[in-house]
C-alpha atoms as a printed R data frame, in Angstrom:
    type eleno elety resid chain resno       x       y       z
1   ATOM     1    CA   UNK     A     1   6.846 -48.972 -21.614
2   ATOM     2    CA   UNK     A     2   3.241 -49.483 -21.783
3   ATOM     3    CA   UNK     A     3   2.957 -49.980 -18.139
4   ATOM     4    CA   UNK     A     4   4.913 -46.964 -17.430
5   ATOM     5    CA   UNK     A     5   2.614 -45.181 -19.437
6   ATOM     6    CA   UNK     A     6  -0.294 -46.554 -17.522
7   ATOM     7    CA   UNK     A     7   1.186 -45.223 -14.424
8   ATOM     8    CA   UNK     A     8   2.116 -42.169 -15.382
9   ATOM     9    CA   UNK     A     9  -1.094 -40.937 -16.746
10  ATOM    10    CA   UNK     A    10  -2.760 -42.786 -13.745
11  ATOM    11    CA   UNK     A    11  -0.211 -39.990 -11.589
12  ATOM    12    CA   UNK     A    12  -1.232 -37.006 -13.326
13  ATOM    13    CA   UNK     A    13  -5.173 -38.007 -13.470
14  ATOM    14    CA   UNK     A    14  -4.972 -38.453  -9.607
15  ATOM    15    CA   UNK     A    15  -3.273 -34.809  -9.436
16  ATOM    16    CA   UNK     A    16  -5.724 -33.382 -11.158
17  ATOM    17    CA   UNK     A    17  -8.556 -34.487  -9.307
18  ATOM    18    CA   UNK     A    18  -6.546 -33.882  -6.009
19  ATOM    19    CA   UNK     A    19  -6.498 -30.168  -7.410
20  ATOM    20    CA   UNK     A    20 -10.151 -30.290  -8.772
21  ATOM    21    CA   UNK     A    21 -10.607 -31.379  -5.262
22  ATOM    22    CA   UNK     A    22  -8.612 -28.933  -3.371
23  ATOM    23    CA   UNK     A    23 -10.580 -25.761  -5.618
24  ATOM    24    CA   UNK     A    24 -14.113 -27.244  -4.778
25  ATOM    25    CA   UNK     A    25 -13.349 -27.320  -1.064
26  ATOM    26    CA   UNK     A    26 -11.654 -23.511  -1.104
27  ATOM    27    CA   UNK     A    27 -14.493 -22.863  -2.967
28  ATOM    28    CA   UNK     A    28 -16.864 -23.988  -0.546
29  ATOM    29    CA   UNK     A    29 -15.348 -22.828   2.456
30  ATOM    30    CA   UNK     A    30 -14.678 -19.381   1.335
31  ATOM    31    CA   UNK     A    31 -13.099 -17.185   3.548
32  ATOM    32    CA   UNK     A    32 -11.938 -19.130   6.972
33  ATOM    33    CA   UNK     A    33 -12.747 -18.709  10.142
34  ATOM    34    CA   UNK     A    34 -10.781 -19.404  13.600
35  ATOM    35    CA   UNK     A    35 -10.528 -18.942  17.236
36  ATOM    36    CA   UNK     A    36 -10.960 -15.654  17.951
37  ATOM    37    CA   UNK     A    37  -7.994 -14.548  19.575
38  ATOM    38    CA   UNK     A    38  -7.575 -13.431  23.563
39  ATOM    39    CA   UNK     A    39  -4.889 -10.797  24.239
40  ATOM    40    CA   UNK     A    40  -4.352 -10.392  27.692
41  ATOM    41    CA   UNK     A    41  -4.778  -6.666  27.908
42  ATOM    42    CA   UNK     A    42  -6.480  -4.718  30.403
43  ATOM    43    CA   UNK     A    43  -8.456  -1.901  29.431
44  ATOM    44    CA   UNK     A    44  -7.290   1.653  30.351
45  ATOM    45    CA   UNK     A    45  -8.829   4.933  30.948
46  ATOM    46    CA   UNK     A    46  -8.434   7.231  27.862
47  ATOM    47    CA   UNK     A    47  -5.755  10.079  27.965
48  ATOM    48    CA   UNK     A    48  -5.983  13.267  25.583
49  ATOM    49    CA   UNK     A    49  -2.574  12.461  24.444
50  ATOM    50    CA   UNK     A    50  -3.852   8.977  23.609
51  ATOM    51    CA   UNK     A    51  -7.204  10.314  21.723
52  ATOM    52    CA   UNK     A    52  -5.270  12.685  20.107
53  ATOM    53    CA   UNK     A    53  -2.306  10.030  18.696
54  ATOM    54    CA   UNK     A    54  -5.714   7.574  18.210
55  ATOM    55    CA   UNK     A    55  -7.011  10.332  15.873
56  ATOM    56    CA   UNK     A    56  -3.959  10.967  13.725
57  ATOM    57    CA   UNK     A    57  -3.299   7.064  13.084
58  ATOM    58    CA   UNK     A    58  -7.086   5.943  12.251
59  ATOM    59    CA   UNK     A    59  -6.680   8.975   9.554
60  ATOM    60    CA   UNK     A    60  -3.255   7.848   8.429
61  ATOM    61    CA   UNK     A    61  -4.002   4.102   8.516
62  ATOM    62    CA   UNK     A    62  -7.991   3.376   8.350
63  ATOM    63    CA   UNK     A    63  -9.878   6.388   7.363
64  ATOM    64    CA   UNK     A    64  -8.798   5.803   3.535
65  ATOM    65    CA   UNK     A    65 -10.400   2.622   3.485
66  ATOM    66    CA   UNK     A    66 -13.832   2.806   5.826
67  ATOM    67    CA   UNK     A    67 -14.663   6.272   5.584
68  ATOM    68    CA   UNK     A    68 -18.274   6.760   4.111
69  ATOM    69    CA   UNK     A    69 -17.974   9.588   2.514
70  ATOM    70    CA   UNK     A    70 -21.941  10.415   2.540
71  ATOM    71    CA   UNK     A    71 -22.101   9.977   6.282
72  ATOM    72    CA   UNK     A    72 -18.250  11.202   6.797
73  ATOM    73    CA   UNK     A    73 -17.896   8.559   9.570
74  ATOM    74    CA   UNK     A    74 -16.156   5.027   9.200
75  ATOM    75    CA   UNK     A    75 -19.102   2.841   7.808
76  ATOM    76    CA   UNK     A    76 -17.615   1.124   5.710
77  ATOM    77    CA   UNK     A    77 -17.565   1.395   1.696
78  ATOM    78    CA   UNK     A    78 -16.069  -0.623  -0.884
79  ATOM    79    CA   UNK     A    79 -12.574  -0.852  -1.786
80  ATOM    80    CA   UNK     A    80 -12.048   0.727  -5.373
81  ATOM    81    CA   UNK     A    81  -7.964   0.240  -4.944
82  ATOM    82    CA   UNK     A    82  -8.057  -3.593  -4.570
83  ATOM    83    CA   UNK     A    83  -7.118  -5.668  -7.809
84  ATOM    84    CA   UNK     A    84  -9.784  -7.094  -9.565
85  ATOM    85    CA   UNK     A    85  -8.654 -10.438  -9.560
86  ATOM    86    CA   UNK     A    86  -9.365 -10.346  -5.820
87  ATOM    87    CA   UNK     A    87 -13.270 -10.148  -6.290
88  ATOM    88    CA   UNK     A    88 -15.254  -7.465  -4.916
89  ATOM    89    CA   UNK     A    89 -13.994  -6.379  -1.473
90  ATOM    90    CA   UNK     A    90 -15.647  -4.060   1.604
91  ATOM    91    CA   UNK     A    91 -14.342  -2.188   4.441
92  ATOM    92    CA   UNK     A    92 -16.056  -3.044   7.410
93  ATOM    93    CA   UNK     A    93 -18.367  -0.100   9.617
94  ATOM    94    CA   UNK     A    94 -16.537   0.272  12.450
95  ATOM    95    CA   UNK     A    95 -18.370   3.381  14.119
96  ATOM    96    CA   UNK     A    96 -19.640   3.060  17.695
97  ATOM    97    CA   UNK     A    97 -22.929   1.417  16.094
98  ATOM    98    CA   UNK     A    98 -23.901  -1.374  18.535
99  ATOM    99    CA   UNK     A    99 -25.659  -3.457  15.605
100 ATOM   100    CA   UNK     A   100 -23.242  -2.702  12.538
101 ATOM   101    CA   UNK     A   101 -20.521  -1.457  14.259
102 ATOM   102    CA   UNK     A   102 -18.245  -1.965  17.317
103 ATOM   103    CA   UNK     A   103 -20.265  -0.762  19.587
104 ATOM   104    CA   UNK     A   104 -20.575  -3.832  21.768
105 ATOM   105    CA   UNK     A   105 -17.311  -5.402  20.903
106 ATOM   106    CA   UNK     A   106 -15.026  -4.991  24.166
107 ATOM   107    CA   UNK     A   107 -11.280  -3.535  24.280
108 ATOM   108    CA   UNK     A   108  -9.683  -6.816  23.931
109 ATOM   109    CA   UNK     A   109 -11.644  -7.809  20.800
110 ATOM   110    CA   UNK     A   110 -10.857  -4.390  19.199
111 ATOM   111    CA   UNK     A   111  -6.724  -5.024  20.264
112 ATOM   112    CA   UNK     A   112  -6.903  -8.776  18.956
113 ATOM   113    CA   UNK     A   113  -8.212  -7.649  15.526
114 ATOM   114    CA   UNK     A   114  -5.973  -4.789  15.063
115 ATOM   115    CA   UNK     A   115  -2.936  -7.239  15.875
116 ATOM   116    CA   UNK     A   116  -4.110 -10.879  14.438
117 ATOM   117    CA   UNK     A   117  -6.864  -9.742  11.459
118 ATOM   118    CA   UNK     A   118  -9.412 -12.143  13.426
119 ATOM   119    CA   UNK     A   119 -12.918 -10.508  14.675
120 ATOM   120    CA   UNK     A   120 -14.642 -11.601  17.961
121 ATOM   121    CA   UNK     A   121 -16.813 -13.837  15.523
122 ATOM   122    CA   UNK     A   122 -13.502 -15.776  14.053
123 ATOM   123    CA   UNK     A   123 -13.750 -14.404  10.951
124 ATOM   124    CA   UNK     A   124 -10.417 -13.614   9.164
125 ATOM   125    CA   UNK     A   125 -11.010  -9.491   7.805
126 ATOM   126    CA   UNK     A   126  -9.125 -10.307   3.637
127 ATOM   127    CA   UNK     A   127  -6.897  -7.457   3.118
128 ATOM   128    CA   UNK     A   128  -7.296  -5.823   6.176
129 ATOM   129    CA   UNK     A   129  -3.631  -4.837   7.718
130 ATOM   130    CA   UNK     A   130  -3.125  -6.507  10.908
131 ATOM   131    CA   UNK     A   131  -1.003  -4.384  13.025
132 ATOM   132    CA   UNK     A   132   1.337  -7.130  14.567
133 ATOM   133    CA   UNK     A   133   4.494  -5.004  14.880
134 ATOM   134    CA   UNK     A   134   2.583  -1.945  16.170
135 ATOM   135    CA   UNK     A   135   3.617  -0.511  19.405
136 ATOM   136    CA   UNK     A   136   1.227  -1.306  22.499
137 ATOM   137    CA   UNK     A   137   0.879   1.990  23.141
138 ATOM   138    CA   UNK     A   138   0.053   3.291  19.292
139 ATOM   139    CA   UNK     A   139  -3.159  -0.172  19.745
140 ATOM   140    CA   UNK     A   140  -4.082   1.309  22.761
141 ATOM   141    CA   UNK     A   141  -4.247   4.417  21.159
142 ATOM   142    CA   UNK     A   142  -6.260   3.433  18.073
143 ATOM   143    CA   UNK     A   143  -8.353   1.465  20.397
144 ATOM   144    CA   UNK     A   144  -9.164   4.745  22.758
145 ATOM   145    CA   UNK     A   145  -9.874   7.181  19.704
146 ATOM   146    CA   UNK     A   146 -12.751   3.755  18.256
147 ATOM   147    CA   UNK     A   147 -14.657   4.193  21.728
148 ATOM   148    CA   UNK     A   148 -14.321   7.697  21.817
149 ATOM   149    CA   UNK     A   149 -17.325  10.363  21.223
150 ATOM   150    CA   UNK     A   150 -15.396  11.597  18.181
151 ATOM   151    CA   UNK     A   151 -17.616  12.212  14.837
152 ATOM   152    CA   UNK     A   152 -15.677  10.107  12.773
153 ATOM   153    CA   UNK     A   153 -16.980   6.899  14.752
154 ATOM   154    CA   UNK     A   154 -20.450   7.950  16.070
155 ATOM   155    CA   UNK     A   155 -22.791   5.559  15.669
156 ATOM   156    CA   UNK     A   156 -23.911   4.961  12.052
157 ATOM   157    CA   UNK     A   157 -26.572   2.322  11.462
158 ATOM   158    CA   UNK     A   158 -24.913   1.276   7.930
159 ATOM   159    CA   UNK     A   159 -24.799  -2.915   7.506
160 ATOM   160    CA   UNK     A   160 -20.940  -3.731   6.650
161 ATOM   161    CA   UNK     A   161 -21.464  -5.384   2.889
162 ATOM   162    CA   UNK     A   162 -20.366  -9.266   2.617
163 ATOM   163    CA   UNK     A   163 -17.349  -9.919   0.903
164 ATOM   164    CA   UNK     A   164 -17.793 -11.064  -2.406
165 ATOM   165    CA   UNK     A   165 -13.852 -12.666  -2.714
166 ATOM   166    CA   UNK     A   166 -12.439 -14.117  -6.306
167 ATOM   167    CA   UNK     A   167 -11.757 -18.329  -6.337
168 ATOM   168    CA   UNK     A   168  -7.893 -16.590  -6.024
169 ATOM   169    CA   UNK     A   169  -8.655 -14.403  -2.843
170 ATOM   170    CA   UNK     A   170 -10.067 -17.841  -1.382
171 ATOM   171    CA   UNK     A   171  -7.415 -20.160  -2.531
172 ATOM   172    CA   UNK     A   172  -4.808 -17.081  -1.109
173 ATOM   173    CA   UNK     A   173  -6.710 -16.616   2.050
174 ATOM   174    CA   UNK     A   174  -6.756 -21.046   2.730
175 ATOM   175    CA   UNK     A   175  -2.755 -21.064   2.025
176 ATOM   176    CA   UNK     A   176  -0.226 -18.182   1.886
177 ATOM   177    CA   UNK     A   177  -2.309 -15.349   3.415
178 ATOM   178    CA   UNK     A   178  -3.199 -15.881   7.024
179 ATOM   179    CA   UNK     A   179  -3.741 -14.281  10.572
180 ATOM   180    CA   UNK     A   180  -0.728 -13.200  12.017
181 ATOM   181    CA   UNK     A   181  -0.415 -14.442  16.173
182 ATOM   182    CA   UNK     A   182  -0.878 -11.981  18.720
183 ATOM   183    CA   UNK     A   183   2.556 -10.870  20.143
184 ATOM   184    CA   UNK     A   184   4.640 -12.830  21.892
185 ATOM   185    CA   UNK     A   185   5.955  -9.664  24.355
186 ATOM   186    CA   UNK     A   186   5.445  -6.538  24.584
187 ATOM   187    CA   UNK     A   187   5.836  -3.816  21.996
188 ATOM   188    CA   UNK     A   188   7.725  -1.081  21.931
189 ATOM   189    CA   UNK     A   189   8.731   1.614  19.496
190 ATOM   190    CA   UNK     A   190  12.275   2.479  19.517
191 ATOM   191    CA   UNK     A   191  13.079   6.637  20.845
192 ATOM   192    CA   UNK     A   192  13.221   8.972  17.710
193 ATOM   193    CA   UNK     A   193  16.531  10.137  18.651
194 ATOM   194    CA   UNK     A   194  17.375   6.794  17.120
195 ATOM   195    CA   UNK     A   195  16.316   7.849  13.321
196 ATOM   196    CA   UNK     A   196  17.040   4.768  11.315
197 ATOM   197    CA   UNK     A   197  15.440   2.612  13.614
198 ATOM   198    CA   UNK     A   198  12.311   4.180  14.351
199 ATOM   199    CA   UNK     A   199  11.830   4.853  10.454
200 ATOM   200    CA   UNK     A   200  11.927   0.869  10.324
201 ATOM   201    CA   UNK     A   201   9.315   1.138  13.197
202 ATOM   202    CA   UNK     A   202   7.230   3.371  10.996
203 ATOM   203    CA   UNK     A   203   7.854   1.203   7.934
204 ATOM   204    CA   UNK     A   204   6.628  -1.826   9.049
205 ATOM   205    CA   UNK     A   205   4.696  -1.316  12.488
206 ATOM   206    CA   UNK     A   206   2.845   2.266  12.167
207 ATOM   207    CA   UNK     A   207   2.398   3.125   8.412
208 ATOM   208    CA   UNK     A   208   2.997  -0.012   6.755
209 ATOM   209    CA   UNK     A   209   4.302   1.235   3.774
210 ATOM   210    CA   UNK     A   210   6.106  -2.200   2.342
211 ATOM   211    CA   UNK     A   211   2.343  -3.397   2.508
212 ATOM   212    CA   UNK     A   212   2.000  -1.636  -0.812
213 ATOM   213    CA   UNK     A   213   5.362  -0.846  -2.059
214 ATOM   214    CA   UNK     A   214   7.004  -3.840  -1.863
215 ATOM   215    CA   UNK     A   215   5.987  -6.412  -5.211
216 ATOM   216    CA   UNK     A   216   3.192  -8.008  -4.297
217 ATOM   217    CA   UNK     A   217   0.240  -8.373  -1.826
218 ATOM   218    CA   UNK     A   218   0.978 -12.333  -2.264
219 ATOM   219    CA   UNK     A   219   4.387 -12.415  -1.108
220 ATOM   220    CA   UNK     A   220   4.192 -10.148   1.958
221 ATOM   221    CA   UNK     A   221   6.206 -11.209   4.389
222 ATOM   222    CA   UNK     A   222   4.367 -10.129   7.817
223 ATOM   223    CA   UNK     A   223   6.101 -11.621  10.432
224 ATOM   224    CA   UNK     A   224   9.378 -10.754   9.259
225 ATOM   225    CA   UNK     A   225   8.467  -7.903   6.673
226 ATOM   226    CA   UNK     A   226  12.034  -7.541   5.509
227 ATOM   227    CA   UNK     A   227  11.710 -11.010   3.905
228 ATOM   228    CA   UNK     A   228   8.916  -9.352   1.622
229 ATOM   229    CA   UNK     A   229   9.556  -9.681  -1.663
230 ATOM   230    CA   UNK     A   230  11.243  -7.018  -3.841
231 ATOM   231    CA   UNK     A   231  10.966  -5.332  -0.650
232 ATOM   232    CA   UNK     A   232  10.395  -1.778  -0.429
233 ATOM   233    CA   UNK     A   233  11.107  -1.673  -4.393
234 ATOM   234    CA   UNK     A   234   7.818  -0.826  -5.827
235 ATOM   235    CA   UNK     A   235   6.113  -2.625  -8.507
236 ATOM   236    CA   UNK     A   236   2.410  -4.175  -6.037
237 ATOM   237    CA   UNK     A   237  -0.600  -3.451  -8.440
238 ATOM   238    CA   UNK     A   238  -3.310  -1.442  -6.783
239 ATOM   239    CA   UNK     A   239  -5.866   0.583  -8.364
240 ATOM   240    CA   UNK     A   240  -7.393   4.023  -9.106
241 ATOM   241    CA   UNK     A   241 -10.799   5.789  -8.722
242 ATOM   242    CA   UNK     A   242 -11.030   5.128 -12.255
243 ATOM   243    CA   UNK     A   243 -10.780   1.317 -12.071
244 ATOM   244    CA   UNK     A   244  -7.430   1.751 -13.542
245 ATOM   245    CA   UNK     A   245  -4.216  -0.417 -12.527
246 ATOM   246    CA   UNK     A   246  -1.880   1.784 -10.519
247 ATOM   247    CA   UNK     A   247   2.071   0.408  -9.831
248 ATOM   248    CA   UNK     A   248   3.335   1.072  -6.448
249 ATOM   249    CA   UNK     A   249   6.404   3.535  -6.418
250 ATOM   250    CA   UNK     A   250  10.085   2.333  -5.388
251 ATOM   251    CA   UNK     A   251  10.677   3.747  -2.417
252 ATOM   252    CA   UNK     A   252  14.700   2.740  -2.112
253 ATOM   253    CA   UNK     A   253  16.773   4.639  -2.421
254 ATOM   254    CA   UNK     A   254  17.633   3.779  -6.057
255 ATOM   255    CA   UNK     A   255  19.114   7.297  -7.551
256 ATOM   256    CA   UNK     A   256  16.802   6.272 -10.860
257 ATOM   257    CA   UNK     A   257  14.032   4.326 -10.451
258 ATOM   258    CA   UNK     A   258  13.471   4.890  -6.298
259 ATOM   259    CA   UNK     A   259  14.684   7.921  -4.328
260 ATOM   260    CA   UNK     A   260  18.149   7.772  -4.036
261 ATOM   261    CA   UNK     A   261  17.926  11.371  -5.997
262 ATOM   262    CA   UNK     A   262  15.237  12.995  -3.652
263 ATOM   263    CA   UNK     A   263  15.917  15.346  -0.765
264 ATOM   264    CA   UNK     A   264  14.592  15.334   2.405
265 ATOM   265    CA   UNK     A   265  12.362  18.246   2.322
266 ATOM   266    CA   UNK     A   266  11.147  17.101  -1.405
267 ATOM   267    CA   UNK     A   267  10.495  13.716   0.666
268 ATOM   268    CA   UNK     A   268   8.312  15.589   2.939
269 ATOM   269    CA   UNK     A   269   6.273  17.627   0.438
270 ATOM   270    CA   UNK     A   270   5.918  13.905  -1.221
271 ATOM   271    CA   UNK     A   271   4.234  12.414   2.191
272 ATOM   272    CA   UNK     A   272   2.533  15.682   3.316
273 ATOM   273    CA   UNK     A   273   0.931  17.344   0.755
274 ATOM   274    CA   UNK     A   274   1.249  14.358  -1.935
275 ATOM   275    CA   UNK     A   275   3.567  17.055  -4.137
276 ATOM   276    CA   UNK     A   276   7.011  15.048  -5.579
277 ATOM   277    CA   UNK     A   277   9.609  15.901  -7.803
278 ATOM   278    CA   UNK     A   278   8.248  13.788 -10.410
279 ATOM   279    CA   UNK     A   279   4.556  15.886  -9.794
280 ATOM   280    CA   UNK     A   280   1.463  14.968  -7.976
281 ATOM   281    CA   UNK     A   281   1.196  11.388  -6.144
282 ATOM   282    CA   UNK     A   282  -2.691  10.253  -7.058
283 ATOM   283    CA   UNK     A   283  -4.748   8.136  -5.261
284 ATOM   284    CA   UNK     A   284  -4.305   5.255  -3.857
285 ATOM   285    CA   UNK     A   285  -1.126   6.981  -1.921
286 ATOM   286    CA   UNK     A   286  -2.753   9.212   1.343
287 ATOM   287    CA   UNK     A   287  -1.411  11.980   2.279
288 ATOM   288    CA   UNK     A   288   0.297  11.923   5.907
289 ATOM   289    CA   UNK     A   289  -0.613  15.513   6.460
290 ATOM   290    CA   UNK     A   290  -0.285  14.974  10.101
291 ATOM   291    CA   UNK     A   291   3.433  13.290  10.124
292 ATOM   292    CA   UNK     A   292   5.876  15.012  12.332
293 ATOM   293    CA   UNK     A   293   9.078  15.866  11.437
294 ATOM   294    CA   UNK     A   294  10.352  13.408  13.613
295 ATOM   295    CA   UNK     A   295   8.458  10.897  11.556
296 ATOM   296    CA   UNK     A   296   9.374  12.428   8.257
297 ATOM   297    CA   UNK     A   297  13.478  12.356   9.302
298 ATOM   298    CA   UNK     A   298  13.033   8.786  10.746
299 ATOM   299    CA   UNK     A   299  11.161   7.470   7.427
300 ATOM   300    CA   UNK     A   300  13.904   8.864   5.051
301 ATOM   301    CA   UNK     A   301  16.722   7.806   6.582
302 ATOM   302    CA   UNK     A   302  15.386   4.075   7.495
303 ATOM   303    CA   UNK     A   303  14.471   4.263   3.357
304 ATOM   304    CA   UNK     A   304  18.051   5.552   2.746
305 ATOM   305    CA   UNK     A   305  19.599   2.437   4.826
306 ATOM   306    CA   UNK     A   306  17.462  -0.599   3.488
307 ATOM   307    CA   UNK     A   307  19.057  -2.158   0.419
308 ATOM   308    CA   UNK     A   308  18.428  -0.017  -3.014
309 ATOM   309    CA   UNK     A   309  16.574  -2.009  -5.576
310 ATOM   310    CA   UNK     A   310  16.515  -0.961  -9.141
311 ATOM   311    CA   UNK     A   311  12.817  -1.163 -10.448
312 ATOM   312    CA   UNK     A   312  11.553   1.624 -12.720
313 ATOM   313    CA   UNK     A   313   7.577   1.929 -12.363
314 ATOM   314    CA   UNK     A   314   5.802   4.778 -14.815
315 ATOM   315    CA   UNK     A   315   6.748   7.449 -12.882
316 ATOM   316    CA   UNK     A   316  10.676   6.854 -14.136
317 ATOM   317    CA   UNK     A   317   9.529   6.871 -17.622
318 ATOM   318    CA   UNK     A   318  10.013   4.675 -20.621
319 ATOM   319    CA   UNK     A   319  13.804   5.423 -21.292
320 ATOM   320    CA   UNK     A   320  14.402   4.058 -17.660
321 ATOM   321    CA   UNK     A   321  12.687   1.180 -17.493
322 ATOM   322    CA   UNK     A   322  14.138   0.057 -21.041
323 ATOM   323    CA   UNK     A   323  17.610   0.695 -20.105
């Protein structure tokens, strides 16, 4: 008995220091680093089409977090809607800047970041969306409008701030949360006369939007997004202006906790203007101001198709959620 007792708390020491151990070194290391990635693009001459597509994504899917409001380009500024318990985290300046910027980074850089998360330095961007799903031509588009002479990404001589990540965001960013690999073919978005399946395009490739309303940053699924956790359902903490926790909406379509009871024009007054049944949407949900109503069909019925999960948040109310 003895001896089993011997072993047994000679088991459990050695776990502990294994996990002492493993906390020093994620400690150390910080946020990893890896081989920056080489997609075998080829540069191509900007179109106005692709400028103009280039502007209306980097304002749907970037401007929220790097634009510097006091310059009113992309500089960078710290991220106010990011949990606490992730640390202090910045959005990179990614004007035209050839020091602080991406001025000198080349067109297959810019595409392997968008799609893998990895700079031309290695280093893994923490909680920056890597656009793996993304259509080639939407990249190439994003990519055009970044080199472009627009205002937004003139060149702004503003130092990106270091990330100052929790011991969680480091133990996350060492295990569950890494780059995602360049893709394997090419991509391409499905036609829009095929509703349900460009809204999943939308959903997962363009917008993202199970990035924040599915449960959790930490059990995103990105390679197979439908695998996400509570997927879609709502319930991912973010946070406000005000330093205030804010739960990501259910966007099923639940008739009581998600939008099962919403109509398709209500849905686009929601997304456009930030105006639902239920009264204003507040920050961190943008406004998609720009969506077409292509887009806006496509995203409501893909949301109408994907499994309905019942999870009130507080815009349901306290009788819901109790029932």
């Amino acid at each position: 008995m003895k001896k089993a007792l011997k072993l047994l708390g000679l088991a459990v020491g050695l776990l502990l220091l294994t996990g002492l151990g493993f906390v020093l070194y994620v400690n150390l290391r910080g946020i990893p680093s890896y081989a920056a990635p080489k997609p075998s693009v080829a540069p191509v001459a900007a179109t106005p089409e692709q400028l103009a597509q280039g502007e209306k994504l980097v304002l749907a899917a970037c401007a929220d977090c790097h634009l510097d409001r006091s310059t009113n380009t992309l500089a960078g500024q710290r991220l106010r809607d990011v949990p606490p318990e992730f640390g202090q985290l910045y959005s990179a300046n990614i004007t035209r800047d050839e020091q602080h910027g991406i001025g000198r980074w080349t067109y297959q850089e810019l595409v392997g970041l968008l799609r893998t998360g990895i700079g031309r330095d290695g280093r893994y961007r923490i909680i920056m969306p890597s656009f793996v799903h993304m259509s080639d031509d939407d990249v190439r588009s994003i990519v055009a409008f970044l080199r472009s002479n627009h205002p937004l990404v003139r060149p702004q001589a503003t130092p990106s701030h270091p990330q100052e990540p929790s011991l969680l965001a480091k133990v996350l960013v060492n295990t569950v949360m890494k780059p995602t690999p360049l893709p394997a073919e090419p991509v391409v978005a499905p036609p829009p006369t095929d509703a349900v399946a460009y809204g999943r395009y939308l959903v997962v490739g363009r917008y993202k939007c199970y990035d924040c309303h599915s449960k959790d940053f930490k059990t995103n699924n990105h390679l197979e997004p439908e695998k996400s956790a509570g997927y879609l359902g709502g319930g991912n903490r973010l946070m406000n202006q005000q330093g205030q926790p804010v739960v990501a909406r259910n966007i099923t379509a639940d008739a009581e906790t998600g939008l099962g009871d919403w109509t398709e024009p209500q849905f686009a007054q929601a997304l456009r203007f930030g105006q639902s049944p239920n009264g204003p949407l507040h920050y961190p949900m943008p406004k998609y101001s720009r969506l077409t109503d292509e887009e806006v069909h496509a995203l409501y019925a893909y949301l109408n198709s994907v499994p309905a999960l019942r999870n009130a948040t507080h815009e349901d109310g306290a009788a819901t959620a109790a029932r």
